[in-house]
mmCIF file of the N, C-alpha and C atoms, coordinates in Angstrom:
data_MODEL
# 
_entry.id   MODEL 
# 
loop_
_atom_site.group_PDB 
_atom_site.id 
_atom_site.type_symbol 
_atom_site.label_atom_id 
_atom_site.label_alt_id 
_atom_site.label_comp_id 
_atom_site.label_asym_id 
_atom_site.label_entity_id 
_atom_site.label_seq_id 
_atom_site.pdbx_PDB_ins_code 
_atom_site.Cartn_x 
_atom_site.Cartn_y 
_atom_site.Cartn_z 
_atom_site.occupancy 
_atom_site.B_iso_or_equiv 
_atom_site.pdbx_formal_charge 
_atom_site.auth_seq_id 
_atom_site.auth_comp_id 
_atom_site.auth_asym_id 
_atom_site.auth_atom_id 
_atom_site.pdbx_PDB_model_num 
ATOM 1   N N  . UNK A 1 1  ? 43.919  -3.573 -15.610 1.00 0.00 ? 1  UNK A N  1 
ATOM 2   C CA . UNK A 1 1  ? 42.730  -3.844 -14.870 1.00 0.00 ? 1  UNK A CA 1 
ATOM 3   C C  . UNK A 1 1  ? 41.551  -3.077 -15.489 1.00 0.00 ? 1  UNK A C  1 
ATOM 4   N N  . UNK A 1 2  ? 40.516  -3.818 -15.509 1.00 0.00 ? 2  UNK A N  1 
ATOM 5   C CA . UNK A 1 2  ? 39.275  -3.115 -16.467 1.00 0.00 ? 2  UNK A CA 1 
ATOM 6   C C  . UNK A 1 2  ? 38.608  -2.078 -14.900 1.00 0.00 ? 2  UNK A C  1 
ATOM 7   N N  . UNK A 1 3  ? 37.834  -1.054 -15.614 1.00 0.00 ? 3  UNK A N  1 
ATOM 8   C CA . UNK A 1 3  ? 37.188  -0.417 -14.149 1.00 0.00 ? 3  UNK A CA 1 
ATOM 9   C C  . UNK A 1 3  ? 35.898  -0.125 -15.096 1.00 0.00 ? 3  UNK A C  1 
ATOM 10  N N  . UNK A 1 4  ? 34.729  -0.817 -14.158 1.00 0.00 ? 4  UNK A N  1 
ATOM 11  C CA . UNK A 1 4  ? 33.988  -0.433 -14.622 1.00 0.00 ? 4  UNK A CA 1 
ATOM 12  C C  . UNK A 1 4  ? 33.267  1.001  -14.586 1.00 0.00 ? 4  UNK A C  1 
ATOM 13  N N  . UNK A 1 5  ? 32.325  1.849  -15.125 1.00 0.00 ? 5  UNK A N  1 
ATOM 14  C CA . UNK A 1 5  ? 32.082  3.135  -14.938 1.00 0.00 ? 5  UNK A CA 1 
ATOM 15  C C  . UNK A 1 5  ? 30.674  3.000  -15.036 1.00 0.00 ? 5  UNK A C  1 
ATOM 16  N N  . UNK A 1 6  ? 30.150  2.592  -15.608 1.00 0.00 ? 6  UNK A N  1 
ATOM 17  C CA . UNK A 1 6  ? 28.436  2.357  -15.265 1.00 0.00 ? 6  UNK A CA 1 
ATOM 18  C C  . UNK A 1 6  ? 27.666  1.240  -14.554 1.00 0.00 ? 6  UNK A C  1 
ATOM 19  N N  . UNK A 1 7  ? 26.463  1.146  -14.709 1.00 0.00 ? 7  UNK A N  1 
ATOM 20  C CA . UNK A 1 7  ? 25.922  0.422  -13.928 1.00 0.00 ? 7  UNK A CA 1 
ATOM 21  C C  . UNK A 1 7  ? 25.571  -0.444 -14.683 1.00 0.00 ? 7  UNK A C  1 
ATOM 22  N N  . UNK A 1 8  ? 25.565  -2.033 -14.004 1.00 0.00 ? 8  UNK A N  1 
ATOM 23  C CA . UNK A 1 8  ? 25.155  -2.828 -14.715 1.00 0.00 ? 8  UNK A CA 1 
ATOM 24  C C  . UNK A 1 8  ? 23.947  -3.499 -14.919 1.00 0.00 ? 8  UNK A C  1 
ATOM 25  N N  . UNK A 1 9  ? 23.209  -4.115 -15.791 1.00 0.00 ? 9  UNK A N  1 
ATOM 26  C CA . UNK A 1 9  ? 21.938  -4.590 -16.171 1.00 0.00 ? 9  UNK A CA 1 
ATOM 27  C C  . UNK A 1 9  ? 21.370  -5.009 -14.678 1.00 0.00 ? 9  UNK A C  1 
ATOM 28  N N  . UNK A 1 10 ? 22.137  -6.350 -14.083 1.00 0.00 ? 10 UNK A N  1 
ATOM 29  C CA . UNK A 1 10 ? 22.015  -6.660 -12.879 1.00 0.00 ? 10 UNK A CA 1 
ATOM 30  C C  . UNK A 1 10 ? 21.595  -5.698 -12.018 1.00 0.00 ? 10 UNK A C  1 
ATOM 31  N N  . UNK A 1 11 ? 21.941  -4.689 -11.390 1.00 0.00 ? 11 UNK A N  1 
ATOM 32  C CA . UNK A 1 11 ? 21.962  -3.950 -10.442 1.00 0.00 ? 11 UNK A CA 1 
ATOM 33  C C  . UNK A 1 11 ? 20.729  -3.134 -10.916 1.00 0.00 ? 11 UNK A C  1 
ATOM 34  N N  . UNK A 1 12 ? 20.143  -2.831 -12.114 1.00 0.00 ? 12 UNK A N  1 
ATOM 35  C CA . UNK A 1 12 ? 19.417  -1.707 -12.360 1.00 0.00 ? 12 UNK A CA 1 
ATOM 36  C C  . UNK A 1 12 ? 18.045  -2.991 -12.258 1.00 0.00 ? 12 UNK A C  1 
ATOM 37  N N  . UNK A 1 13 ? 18.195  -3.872 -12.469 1.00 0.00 ? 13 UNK A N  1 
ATOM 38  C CA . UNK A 1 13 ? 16.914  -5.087 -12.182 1.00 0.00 ? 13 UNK A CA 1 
ATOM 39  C C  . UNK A 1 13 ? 16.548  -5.416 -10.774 1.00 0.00 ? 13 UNK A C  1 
ATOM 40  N N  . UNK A 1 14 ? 17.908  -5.728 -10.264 1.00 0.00 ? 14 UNK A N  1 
ATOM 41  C CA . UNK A 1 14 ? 17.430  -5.171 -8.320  1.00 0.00 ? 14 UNK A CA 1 
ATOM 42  C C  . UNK A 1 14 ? 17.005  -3.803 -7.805  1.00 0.00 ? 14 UNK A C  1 
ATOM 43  N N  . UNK A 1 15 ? 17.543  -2.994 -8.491  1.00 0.00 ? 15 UNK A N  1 
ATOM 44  C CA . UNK A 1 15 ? 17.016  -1.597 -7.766  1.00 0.00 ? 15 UNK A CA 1 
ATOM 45  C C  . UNK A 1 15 ? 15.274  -1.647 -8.284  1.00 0.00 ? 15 UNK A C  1 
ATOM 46  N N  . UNK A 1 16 ? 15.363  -1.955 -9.447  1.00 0.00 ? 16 UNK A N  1 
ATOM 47  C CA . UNK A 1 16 ? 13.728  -2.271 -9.988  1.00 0.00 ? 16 UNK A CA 1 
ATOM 48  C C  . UNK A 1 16 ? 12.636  -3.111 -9.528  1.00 0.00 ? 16 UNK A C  1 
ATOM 49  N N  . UNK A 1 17 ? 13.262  -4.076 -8.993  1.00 0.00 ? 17 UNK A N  1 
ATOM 50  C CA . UNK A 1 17 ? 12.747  -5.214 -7.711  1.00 0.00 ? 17 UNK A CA 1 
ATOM 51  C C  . UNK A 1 17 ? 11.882  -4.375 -6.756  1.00 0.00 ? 17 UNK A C  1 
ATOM 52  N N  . UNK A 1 18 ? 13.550  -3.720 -6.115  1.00 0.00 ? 18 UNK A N  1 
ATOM 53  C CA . UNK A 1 18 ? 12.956  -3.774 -4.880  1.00 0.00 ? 18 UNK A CA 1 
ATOM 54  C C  . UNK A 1 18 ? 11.944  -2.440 -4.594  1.00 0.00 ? 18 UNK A C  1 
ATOM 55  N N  . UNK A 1 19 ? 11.850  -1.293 -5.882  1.00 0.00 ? 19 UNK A N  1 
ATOM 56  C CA . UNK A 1 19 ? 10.874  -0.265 -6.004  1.00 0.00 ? 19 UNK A CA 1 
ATOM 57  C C  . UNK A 1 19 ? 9.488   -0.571 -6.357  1.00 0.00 ? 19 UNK A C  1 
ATOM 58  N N  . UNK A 1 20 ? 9.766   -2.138 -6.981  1.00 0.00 ? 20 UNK A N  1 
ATOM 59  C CA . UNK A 1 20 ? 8.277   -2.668 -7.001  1.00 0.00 ? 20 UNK A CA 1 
ATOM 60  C C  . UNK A 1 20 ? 7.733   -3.001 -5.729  1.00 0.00 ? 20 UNK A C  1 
ATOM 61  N N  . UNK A 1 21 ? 8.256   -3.792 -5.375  1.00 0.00 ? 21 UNK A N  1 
ATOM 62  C CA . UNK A 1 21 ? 8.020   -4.168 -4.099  1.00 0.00 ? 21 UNK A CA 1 
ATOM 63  C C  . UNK A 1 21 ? 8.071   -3.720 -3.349  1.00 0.00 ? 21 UNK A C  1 
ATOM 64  N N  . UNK A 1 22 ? 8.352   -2.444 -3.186  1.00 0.00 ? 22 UNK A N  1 
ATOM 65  C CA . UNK A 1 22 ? 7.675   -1.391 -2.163  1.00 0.00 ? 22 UNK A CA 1 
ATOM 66  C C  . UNK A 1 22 ? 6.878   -0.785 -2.537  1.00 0.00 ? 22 UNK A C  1 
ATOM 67  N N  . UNK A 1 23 ? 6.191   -0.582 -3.347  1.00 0.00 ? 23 UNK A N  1 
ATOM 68  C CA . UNK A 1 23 ? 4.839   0.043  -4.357  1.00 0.00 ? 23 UNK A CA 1 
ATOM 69  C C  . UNK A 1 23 ? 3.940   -0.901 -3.546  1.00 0.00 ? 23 UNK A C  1 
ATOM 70  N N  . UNK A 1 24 ? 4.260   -2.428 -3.703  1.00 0.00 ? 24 UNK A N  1 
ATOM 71  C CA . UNK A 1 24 ? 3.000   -3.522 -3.715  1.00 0.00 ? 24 UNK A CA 1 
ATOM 72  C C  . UNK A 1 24 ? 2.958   -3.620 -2.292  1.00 0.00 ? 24 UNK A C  1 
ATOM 73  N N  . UNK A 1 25 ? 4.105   -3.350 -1.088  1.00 0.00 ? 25 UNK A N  1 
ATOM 74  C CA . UNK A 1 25 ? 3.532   -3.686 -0.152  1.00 0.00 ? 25 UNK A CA 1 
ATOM 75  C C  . UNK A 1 25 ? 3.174   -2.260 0.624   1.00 0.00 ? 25 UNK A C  1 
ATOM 76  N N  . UNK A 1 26 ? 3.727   -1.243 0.083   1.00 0.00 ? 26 UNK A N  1 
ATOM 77  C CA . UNK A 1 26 ? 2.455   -0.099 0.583   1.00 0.00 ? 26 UNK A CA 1 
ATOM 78  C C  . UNK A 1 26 ? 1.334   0.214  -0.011  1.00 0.00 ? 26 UNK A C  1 
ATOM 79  N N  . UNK A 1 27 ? 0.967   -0.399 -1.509  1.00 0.00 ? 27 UNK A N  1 
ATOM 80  C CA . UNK A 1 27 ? -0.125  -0.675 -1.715  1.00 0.00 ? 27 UNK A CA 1 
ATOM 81  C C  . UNK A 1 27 ? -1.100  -1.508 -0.734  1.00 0.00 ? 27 UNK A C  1 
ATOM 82  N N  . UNK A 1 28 ? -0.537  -2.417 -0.362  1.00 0.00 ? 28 UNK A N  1 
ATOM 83  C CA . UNK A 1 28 ? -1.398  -3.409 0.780   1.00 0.00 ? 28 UNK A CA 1 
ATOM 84  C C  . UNK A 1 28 ? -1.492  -2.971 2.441   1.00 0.00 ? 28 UNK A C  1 
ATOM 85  N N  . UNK A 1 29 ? -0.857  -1.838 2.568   1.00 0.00 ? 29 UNK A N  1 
ATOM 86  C CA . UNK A 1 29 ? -0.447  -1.448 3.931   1.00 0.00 ? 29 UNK A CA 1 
ATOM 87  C C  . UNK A 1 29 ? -1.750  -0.277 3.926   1.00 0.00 ? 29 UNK A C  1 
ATOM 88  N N  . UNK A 1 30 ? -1.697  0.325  2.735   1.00 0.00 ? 30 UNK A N  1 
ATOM 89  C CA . UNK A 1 30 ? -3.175  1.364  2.759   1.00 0.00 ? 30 UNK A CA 1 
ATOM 90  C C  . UNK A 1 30 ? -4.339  0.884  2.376   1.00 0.00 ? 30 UNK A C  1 
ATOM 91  N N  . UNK A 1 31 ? -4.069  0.061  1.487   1.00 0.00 ? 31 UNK A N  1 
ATOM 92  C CA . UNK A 1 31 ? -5.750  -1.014 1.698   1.00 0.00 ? 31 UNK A CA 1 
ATOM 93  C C  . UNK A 1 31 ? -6.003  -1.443 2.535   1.00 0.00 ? 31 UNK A C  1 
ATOM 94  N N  . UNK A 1 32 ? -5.135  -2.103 3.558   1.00 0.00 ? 32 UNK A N  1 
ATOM 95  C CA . UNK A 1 32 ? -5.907  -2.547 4.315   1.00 0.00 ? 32 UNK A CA 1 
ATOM 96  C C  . UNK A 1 32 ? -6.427  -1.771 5.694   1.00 0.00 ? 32 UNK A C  1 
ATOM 97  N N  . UNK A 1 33 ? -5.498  -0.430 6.061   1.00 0.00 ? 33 UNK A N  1 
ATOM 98  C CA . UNK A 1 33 ? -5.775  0.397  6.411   1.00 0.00 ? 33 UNK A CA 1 
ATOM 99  C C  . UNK A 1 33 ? -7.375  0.983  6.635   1.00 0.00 ? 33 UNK A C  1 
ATOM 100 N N  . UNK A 1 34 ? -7.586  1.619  4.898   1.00 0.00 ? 34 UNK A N  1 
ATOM 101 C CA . UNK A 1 34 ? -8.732  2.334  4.312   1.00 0.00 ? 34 UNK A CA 1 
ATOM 102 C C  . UNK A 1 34 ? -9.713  1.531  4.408   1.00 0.00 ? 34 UNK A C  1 
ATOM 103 N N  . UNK A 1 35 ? -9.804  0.077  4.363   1.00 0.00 ? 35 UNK A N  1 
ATOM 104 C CA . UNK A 1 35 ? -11.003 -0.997 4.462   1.00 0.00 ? 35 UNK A CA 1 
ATOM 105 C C  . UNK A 1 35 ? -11.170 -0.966 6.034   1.00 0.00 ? 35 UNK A C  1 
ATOM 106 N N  . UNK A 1 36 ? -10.133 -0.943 7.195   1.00 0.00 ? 36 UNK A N  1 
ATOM 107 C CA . UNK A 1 36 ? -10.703 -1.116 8.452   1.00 0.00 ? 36 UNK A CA 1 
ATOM 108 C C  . UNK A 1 36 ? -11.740 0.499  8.717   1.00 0.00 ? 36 UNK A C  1 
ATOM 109 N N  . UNK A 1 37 ? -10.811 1.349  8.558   1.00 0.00 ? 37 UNK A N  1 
ATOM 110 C CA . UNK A 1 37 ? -11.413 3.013  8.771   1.00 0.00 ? 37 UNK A CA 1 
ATOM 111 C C  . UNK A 1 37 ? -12.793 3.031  7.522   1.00 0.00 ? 37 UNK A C  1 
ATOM 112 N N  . UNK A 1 38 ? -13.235 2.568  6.810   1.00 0.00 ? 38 UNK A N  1 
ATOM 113 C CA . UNK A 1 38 ? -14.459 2.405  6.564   1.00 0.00 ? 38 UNK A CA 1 
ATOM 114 C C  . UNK A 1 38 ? -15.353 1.043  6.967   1.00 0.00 ? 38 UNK A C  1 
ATOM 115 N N  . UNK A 1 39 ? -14.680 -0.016 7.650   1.00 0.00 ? 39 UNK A N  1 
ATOM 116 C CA . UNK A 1 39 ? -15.656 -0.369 8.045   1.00 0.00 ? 39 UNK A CA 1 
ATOM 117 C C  . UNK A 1 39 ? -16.278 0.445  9.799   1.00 0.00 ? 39 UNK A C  1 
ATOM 118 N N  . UNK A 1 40 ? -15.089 0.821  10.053  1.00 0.00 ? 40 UNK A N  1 
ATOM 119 C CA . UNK A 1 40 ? -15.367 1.572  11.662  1.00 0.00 ? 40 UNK A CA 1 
ATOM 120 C C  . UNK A 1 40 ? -16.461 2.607  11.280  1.00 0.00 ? 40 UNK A C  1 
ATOM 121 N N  . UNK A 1 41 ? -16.409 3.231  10.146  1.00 0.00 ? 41 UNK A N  1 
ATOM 122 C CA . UNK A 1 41 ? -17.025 4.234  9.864   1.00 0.00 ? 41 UNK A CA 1 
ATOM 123 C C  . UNK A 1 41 ? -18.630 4.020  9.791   1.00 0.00 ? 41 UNK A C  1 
ATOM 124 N N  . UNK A 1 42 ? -18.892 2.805  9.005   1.00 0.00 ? 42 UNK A N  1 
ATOM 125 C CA . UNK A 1 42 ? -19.948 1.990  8.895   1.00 0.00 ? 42 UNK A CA 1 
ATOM 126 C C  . UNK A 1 42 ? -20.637 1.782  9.868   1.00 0.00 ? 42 UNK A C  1 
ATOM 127 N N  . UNK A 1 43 ? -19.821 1.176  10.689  1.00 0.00 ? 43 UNK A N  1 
ATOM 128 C CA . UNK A 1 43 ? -20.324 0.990  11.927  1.00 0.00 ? 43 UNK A CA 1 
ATOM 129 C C  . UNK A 1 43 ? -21.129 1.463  12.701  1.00 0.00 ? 43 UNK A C  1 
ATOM 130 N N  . UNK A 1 44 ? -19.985 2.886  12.967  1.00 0.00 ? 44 UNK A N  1 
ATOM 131 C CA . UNK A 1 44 ? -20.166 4.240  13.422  1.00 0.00 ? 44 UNK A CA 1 
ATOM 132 C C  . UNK A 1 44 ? -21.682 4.590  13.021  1.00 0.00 ? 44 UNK A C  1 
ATOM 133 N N  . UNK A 1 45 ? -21.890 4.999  11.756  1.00 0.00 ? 45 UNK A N  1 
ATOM 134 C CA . UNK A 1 45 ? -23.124 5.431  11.159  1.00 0.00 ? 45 UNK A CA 1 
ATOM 135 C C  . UNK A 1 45 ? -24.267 4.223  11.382  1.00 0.00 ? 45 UNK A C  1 
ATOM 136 N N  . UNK A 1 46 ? -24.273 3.450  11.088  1.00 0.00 ? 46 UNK A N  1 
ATOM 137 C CA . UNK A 1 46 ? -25.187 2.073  11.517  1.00 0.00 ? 46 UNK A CA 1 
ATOM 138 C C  . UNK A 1 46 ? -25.513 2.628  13.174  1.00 0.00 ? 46 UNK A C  1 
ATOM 139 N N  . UNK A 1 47 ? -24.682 2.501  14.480  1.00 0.00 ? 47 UNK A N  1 
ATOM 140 C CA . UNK A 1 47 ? -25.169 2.744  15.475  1.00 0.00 ? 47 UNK A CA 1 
ATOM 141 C C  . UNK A 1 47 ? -25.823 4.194  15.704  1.00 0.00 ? 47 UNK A C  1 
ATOM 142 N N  . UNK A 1 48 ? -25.302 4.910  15.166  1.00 0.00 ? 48 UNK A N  1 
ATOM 143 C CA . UNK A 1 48 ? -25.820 5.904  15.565  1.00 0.00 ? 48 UNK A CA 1 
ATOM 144 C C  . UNK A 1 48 ? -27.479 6.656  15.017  1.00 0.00 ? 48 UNK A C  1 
ATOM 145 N N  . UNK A 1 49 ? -27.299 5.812  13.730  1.00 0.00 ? 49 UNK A N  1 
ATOM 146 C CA . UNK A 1 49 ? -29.104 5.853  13.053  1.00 0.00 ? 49 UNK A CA 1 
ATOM 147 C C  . UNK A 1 49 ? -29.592 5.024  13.443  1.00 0.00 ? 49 UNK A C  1 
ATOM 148 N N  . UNK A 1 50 ? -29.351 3.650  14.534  1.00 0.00 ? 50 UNK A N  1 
ATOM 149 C CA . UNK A 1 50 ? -30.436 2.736  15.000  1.00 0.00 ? 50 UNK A CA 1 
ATOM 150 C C  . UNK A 1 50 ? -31.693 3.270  15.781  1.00 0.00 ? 50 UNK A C  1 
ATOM 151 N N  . UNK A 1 51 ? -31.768 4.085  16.101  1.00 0.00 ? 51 UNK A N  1 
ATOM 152 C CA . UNK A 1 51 ? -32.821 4.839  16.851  1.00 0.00 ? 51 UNK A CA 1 
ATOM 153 C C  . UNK A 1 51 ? -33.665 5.554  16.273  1.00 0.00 ? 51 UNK A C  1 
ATOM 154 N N  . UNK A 1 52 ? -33.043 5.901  14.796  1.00 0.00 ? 52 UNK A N  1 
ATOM 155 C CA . UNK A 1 52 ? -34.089 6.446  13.850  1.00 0.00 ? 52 UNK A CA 1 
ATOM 156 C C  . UNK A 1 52 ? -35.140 6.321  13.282  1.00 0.00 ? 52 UNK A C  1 
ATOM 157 N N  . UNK A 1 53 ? -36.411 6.319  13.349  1.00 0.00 ? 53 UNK A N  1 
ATOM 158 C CA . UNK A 1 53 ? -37.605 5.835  12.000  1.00 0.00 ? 53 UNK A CA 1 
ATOM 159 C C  . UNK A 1 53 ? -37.745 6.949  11.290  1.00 0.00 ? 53 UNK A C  1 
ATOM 160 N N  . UNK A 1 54 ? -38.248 6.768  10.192  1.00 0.00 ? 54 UNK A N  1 
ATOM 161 C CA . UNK A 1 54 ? -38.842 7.674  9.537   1.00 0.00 ? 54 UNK A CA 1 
ATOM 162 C C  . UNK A 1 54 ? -40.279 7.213  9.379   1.00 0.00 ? 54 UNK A C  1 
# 
């Protein structure tokens, strides 16, 4: 009976998969994050200088 002892091509291409693909979708989980908390921020600053002239 053969036994294998290392890992094979296969398996090291799924583990590679799926580390991408958790890169790309917590890449998209903090963008879209960081875009709401600056637009709130925007906001924020917009209302609160409406009362201002110079």
């Amino acid at each position: 009976m053969r036994r294998i002892k290392g890992q094979s091509t296969l398996e090291y291409v799924i583990i590679l998969t799926a580390i991408i693909a958790a890169i790309v979708i917590g890449k998209t989980v903090i963008n879209t994050a960081v875009q709401s908390n600056m637009t709130a921020t925007a906001g924020a600053l917009t209302n609160a200088t409406a009362g201002v002239t110079f």
